[in-house]
MARMI-51630 format. One line per field, with one value per residue: residue in three letters; y, x, z of N, C-alpha, C in turn. Coordinates in steps of 0.2 Angstrom, whole numbers, padded with zeros to 4 digits. Each point is the difference from the previous one (the first is absolute). Layout:
BEGIN
residu: ALA  ...
npy: Y  ...
npx: X  ...
npz: Z  ...
capy: Y  ...
capx: X  ...
capz: Z  ...
cpy: Y  ...
cpx: X  ...
cpz: Z  ...
***
This chain:
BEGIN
residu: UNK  UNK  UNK  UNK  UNK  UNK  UNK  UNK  UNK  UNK  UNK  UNK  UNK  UNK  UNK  UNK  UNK  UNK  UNK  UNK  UNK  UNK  UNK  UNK  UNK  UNK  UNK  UNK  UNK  UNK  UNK  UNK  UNK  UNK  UNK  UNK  UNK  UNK  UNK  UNK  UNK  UNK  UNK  UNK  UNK  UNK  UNK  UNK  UNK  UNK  UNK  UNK  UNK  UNK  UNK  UNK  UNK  UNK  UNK  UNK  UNK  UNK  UNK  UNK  UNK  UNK  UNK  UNK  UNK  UNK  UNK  UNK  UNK  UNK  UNK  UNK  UNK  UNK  UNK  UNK  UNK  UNK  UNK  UNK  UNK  UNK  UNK  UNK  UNK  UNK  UNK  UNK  UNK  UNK  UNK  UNK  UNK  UNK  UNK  UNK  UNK  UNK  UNK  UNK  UNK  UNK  UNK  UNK  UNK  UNK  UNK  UNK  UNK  UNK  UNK  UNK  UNK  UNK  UNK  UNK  UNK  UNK  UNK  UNK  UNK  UNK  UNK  UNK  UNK  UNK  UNK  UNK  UNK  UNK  UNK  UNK  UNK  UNK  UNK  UNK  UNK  UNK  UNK  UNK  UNK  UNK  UNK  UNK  UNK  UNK  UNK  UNK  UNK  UNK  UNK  UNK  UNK  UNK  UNK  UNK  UNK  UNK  UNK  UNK  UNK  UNK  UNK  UNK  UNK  UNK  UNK  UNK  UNK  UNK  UNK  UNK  UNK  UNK  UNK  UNK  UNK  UNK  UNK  UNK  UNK  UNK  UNK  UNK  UNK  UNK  UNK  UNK  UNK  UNK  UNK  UNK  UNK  UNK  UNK  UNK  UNK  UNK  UNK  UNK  UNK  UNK  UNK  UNK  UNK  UNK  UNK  UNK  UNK  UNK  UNK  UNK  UNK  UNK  UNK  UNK  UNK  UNK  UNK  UNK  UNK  UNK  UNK  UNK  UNK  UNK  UNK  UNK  UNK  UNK  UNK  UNK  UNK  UNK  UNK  UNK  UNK  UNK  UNK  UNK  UNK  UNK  UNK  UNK  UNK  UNK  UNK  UNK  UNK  UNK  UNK  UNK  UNK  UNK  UNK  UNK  UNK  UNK  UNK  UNK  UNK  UNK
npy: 0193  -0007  -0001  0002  0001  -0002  0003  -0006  -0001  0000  -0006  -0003  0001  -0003  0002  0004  -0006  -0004  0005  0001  -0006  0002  0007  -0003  -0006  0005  0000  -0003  0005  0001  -0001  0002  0004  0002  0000  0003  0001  0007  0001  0004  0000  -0005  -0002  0004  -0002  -0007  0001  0002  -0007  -0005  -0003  0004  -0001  -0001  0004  0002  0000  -0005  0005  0005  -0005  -0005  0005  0002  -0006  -0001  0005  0000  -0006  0003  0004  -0004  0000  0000  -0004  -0004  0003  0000  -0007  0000  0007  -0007  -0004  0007  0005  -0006  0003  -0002  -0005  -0001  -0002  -0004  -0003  -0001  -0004  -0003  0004  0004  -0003  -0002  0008  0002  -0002  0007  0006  -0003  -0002  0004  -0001  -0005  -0002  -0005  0000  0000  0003  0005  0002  0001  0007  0001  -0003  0001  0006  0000  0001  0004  0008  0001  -0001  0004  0003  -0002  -0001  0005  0000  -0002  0003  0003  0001  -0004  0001  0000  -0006  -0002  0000  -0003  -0005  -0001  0006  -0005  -0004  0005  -0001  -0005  0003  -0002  0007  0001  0000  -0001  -0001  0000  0006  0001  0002  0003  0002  0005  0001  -0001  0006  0003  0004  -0010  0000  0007  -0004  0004  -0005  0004  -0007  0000  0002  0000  -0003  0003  -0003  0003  -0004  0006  0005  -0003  -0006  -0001  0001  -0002  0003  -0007  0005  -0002  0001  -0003  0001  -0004  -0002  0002  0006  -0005  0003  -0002  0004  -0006  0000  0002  0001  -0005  0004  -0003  0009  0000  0004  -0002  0003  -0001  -0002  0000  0003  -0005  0002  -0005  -0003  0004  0000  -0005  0003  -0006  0002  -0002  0008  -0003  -0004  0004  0001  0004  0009  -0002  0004  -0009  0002  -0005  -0004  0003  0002  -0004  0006  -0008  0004  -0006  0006  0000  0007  -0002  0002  0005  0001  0001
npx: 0058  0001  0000  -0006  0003  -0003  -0004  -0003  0001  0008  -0002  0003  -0001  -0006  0000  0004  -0002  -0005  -0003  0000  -0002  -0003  -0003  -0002  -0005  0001  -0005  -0004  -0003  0002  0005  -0004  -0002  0006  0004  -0003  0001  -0001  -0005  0002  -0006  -0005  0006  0001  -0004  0004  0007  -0004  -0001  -0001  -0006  -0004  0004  0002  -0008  0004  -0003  -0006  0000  -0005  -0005  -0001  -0001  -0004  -0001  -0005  -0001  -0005  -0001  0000  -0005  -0001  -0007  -0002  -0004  -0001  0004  0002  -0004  0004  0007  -0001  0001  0003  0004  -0002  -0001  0009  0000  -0008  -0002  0005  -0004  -0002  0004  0002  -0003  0001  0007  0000  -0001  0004  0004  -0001  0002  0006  0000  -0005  -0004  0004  -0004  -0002  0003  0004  -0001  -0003  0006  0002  -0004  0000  0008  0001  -0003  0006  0005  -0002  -0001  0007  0002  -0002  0001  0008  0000  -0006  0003  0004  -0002  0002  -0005  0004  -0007  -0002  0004  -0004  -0004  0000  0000  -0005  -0002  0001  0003  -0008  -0002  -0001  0006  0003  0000  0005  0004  0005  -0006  0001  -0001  0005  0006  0000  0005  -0001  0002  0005  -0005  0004  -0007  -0003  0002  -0005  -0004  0002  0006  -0001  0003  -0004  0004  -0005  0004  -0006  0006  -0004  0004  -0005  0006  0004  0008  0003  0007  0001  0001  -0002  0003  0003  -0002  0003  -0002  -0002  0003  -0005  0001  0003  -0004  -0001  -0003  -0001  0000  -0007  0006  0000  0005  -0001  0000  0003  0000  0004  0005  0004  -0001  0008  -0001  -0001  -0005  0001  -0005  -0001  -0003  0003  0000  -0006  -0001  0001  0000  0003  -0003  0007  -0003  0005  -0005  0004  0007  0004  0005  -0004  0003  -0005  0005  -0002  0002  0001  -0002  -0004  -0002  -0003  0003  0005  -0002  -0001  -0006  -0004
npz: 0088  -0001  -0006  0001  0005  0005  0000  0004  -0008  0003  0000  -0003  -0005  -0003  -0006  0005  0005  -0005  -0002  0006  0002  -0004  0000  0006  -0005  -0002  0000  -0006  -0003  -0003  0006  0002  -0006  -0003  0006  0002  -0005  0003  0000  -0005  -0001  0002  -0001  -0005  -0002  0002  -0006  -0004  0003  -0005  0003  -0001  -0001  0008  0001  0008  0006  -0001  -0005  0005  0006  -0008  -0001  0007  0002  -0008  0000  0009  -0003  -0006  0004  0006  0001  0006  -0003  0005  0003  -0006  0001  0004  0000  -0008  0005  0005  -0006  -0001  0007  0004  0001  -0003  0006  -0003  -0004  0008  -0001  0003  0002  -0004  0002  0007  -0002  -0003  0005  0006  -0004  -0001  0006  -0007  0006  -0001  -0007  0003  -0007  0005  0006  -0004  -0005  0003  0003  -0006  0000  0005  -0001  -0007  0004  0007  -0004  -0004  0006  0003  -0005  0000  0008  0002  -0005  0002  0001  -0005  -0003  -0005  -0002  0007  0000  -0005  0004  0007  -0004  -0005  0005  0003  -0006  -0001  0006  0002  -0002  0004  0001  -0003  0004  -0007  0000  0008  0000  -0004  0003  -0007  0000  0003  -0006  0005  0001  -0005  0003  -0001  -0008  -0001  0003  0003  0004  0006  0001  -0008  -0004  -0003  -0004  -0005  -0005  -0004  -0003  -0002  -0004  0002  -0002  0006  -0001  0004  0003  0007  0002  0005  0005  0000  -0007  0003  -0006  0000  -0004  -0007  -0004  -0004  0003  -0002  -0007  0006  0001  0006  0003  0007  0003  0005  0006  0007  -0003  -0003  -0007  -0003  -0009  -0009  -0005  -0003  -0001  0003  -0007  0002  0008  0002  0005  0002  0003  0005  -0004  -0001  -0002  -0002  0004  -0003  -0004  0001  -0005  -0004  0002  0005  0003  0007  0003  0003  0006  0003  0004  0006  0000  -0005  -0005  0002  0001  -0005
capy: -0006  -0002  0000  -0010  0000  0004  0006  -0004  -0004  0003  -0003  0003  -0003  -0006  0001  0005  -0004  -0002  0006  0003  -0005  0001  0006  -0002  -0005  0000  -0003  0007  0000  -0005  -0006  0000  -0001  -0006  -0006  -0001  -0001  0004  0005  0005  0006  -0001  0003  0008  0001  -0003  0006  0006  -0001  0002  -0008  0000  -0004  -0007  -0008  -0003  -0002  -0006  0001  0005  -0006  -0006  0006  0002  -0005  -0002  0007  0000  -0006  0001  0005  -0004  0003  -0005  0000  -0001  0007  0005  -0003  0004  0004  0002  -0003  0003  0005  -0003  -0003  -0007  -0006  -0004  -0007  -0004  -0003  -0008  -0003  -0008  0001  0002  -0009  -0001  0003  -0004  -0008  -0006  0003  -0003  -0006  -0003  -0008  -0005  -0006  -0008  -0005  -0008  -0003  -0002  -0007  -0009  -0003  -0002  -0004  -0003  -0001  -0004  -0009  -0005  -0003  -0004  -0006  -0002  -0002  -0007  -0004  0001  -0005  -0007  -0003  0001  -0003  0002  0004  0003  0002  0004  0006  0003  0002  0007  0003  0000  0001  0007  0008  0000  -0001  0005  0006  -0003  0004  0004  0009  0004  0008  0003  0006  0004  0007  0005  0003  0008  0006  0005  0001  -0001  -0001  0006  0003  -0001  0003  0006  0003  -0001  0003  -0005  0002  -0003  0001  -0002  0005  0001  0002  -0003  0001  0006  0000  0004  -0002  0003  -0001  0003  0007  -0001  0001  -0008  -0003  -0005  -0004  0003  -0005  -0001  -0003  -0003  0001  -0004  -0003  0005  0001  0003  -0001  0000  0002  0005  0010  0003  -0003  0004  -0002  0005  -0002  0002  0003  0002  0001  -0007  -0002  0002  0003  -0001  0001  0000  -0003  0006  0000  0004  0002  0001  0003  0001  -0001  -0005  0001  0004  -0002  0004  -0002  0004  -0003  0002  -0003  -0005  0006  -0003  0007  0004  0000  0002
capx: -0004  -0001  -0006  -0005  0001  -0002  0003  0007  0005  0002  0004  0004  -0007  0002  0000  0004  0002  -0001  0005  0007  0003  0000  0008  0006  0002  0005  -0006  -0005  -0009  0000  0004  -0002  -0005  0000  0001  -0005  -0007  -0004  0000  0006  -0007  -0001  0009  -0001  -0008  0002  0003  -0005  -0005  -0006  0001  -0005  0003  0003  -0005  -0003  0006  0004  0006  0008  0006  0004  0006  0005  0004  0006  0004  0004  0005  0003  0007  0003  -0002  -0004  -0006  -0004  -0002  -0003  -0004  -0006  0000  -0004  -0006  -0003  -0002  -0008  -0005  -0003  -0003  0000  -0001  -0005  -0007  0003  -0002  -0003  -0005  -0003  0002  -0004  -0006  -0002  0000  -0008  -0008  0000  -0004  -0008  -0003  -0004  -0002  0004  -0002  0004  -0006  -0006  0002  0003  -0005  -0004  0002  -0002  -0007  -0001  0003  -0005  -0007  0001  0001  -0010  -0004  0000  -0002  -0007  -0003  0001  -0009  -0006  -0001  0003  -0001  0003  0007  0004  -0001  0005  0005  0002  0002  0006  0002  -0001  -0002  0003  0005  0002  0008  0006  0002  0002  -0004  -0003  0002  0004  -0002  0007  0004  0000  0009  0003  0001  0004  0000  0003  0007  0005  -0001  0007  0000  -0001  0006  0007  -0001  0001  0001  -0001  0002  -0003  0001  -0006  -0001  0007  0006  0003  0004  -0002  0006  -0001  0002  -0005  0002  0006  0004  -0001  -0004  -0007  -0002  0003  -0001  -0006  -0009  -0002  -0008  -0002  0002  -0002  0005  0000  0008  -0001  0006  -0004  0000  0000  -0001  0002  -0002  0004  -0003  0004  -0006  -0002  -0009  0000  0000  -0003  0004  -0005  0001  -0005  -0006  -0006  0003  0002  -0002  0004  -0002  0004  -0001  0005  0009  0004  0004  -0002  0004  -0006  -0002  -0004  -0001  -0006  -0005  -0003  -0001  -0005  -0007  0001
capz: 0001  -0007  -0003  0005  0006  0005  0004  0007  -0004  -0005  -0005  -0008  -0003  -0001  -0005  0002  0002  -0005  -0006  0001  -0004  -0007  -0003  0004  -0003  -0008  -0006  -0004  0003  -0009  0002  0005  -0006  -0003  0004  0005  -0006  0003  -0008  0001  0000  0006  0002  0001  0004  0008  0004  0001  0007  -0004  0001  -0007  -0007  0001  0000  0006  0006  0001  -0002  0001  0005  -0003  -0004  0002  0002  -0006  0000  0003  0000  -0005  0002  0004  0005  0004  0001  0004  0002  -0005  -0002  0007  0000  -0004  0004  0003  -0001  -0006  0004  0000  -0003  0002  0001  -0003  0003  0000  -0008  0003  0002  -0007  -0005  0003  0000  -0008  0000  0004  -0005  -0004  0001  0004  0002  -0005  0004  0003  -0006  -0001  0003  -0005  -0002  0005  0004  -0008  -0003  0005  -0002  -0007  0002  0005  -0005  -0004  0006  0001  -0007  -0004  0005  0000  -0007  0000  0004  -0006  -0009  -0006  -0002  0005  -0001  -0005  0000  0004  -0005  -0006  0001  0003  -0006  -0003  0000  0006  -0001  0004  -0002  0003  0003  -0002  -0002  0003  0000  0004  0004  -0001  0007  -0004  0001  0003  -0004  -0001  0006  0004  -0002  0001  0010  0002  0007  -0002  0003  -0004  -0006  -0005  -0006  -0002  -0007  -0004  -0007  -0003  -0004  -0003  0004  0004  0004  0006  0006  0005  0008  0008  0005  0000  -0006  -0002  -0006  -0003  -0005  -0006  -0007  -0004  -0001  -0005  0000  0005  0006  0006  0005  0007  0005  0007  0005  0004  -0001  -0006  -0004  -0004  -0003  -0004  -0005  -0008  -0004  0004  -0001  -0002  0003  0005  0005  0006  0007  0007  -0003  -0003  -0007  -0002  -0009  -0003  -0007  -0005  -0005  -0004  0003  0004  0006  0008  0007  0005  0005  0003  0009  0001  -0001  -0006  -0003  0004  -0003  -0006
cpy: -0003  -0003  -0007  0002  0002  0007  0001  -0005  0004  -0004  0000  -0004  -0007  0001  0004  -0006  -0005  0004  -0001  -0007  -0004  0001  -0003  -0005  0001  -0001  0005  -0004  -0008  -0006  -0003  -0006  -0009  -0006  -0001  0000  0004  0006  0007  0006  -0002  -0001  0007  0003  -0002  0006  0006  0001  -0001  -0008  0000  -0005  -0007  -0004  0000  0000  -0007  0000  0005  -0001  -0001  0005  0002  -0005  -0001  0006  0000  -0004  0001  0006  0000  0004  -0005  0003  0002  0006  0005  -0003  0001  0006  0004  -0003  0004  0006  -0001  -0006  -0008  -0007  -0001  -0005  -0005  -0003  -0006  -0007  -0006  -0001  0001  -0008  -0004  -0003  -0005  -0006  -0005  0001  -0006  -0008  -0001  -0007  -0003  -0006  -0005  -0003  -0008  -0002  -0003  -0006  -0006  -0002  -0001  -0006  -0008  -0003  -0003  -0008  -0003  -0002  -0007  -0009  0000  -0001  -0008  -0005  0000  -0002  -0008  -0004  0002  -0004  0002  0007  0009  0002  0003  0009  0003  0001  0005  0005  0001  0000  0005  0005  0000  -0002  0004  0002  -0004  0008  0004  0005  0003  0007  0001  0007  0005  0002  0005  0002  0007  0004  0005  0003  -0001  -0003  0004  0000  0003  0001  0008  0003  -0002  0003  -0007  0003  -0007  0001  -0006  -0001  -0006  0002  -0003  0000  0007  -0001  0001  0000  0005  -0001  0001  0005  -0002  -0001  -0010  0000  -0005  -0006  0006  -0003  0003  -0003  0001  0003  -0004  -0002  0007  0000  0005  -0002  0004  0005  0005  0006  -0001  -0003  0005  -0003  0002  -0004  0001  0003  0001  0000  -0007  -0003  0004  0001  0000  -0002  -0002  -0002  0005  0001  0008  -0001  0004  0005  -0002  -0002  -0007  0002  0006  -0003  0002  -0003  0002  -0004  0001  -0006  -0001  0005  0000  -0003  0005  0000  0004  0000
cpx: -0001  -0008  -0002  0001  -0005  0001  0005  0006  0005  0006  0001  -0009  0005  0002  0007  0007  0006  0006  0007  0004  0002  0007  0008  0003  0002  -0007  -0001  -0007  0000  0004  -0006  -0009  0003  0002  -0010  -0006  -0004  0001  0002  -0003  0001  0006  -0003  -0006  0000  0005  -0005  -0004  -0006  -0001  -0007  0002  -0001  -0006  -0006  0006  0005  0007  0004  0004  0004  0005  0006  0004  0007  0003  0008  0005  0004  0006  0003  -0001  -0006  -0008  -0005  -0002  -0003  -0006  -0005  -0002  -0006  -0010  0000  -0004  -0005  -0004  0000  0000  -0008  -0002  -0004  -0006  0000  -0004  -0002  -0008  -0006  0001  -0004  -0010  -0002  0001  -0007  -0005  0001  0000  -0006  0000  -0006  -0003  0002  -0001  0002  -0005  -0006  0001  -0002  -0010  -0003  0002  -0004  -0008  -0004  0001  -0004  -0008  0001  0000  -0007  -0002  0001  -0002  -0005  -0001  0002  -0007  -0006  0000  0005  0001  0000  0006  0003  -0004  0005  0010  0001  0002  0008  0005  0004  0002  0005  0007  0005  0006  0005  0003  0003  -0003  -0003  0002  0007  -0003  0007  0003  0000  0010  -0001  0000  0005  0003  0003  0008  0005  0000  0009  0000  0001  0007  0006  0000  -0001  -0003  -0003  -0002  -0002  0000  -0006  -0001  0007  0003  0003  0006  -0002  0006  -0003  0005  -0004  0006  0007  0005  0000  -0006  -0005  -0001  0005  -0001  -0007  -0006  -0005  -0010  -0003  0003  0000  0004  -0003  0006  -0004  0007  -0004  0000  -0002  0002  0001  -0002  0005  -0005  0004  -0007  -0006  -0007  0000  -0003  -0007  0002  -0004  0005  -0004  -0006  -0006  0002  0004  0000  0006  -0001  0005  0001  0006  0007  0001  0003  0000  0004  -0008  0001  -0003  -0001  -0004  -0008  -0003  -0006  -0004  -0007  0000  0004
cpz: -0007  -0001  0000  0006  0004  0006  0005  -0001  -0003  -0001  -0009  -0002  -0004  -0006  0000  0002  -0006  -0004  0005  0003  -0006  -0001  0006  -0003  -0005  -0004  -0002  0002  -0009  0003  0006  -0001  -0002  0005  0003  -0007  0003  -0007  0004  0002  0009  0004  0003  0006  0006  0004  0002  0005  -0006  -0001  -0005  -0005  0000  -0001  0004  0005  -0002  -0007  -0001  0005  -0003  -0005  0006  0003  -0004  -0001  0004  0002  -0006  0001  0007  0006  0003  -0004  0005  0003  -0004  -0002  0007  -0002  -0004  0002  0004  -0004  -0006  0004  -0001  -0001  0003  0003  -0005  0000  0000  -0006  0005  0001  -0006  -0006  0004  0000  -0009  0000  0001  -0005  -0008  0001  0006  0003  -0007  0005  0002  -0006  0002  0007  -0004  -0003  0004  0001  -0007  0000  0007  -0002  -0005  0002  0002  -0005  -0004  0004  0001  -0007  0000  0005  -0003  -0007  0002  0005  -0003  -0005  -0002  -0002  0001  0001  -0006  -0002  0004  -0003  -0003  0002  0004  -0002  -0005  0004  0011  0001  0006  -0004  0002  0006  -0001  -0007  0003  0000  0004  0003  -0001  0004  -0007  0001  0001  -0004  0001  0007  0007  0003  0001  0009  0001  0007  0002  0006  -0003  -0008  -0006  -0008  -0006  -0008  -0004  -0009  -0004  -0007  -0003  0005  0001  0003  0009  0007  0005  0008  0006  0001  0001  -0005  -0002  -0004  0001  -0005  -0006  -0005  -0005  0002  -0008  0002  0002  0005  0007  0004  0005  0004  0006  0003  0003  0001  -0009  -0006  -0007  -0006  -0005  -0005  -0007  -0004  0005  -0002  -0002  0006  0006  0008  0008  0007  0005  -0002  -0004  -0010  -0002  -0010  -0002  -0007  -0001  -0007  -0003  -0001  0002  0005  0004  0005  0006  0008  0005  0008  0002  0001  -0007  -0005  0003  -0002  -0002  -0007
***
């Protein structure tokens, strides 16, 4: 029985799987390293059934994928294989509901300012109309009392300084909502440009090029969303509208991917 496996499993372990398509491809464990930018230590540790190294699930997923495509064996099953015997995906928390939820809490009921307006402005007019009628049947002098003031101090607003009423801009949150029947990917370079190249499920290219400081790339597919960062700690990372905390470090280089179970809680 190999090691990881369950007691009713007697299939090769994953790490056993791995190694001995490896060796079938003519590679070394250092040719294998250098095409996939997977350091050599974790190389070693994956054949060993030892995924401690790799971070977390969401990148011992994304090691054995690029492994196993390096040495020209099917991913996916070993990516099962690896979600039966470490309990799993699971179920995401759904995110509409929660973006939603911040929506309505971020725009309280305000007041009517532009009804007010209107009923002030109506009400200075009509004083000001009865003021100057009702002096024209007085003394003079009457009237110029009735003036002074009007003059001064009763002047209607013009309409346009009444309060606007801002929209508040979408937060973070609610930019990151993603549909929950599809993978979505969103790149952020925050601390500098990044080289970056992304595919869907089907090896078609997304997107190739240089994301410049500040700029934001989101991609979308309905299974899965391959990734390859040139400076990997250049770049913020937000799966399925969740953030991924990340360790990586300035120009390191990441092969990653991620499906719509993506990134697990926690």
């Amino acid at each position: 029985m190999s090691i990881g496996n369950s007691p009713e499993d007697d299939r090769p372990s994953i790490g056993r799987v791995l190694q001995q398509a490896r060796i079938a491809a003519g590679l070394t464990v250092e040719e294998v390293s250098t095409s996939t930018r997977v350091r050599i230590p974790i190389v070693h540790a994956i054949e060993e059934d030892d995924f401690s190294r790799c971070g977390g699930d969401v990148y011992a997923r994304g090691h054995i994928r690029t492994l196993a495509r390096a040495v020209g064996t099917e991913p996916e099953p070993l990516v099962s294989q690896y979600d039966a015997e470490h309990g799993g995906r699971p179920a995401p928390t759904p995110a509409a509901p929660l973006f939603e939820a911040e929506r309505i809490r971020s725009e309280p009921r305000r007041p009517n300012w532009t009804a007010a307006m209107v009923a002030a402005i109506v009400a200075v007019v009509g004083f000001v109309g009865f003021t100057f009628f009702k002096g024209g049947d007085e003394p003079s002098a009457a009237g110029q009392v009735a003036e002074g003031p009007t003059s001064d101090k009763i002047t209607p607003k013009p309409a346009s300084s009444k309060p606007v009423d801002p929209k508040p801009a979408p937060s973070d949150s609610a930019i990151a909502a993603a549909p929950q029947d599809k993978v979505t990917v969103k790149l952020s370079a925050s601390q500098g440009k990044s080289w970056i190249s992304a595919k869907d499920h089907n090896g078609r290219s997304l997107f190739d090029g240089t994301l410049q400081q500040g700029e934001t790339k989101t991609f979308q597919d309905k299974e899965r969303v391959d990734l390859v960062l040139g400076d990997a700690g250049s770049i913020e990372l937000f799966v399925n509208g969740k953030k991924v905390e990340d360790q990586f470090q300035p120009g390191q280089v990441e092969r990653l991917s991620y499906t719509k179970g993506d990134p697990e809680v926690g």
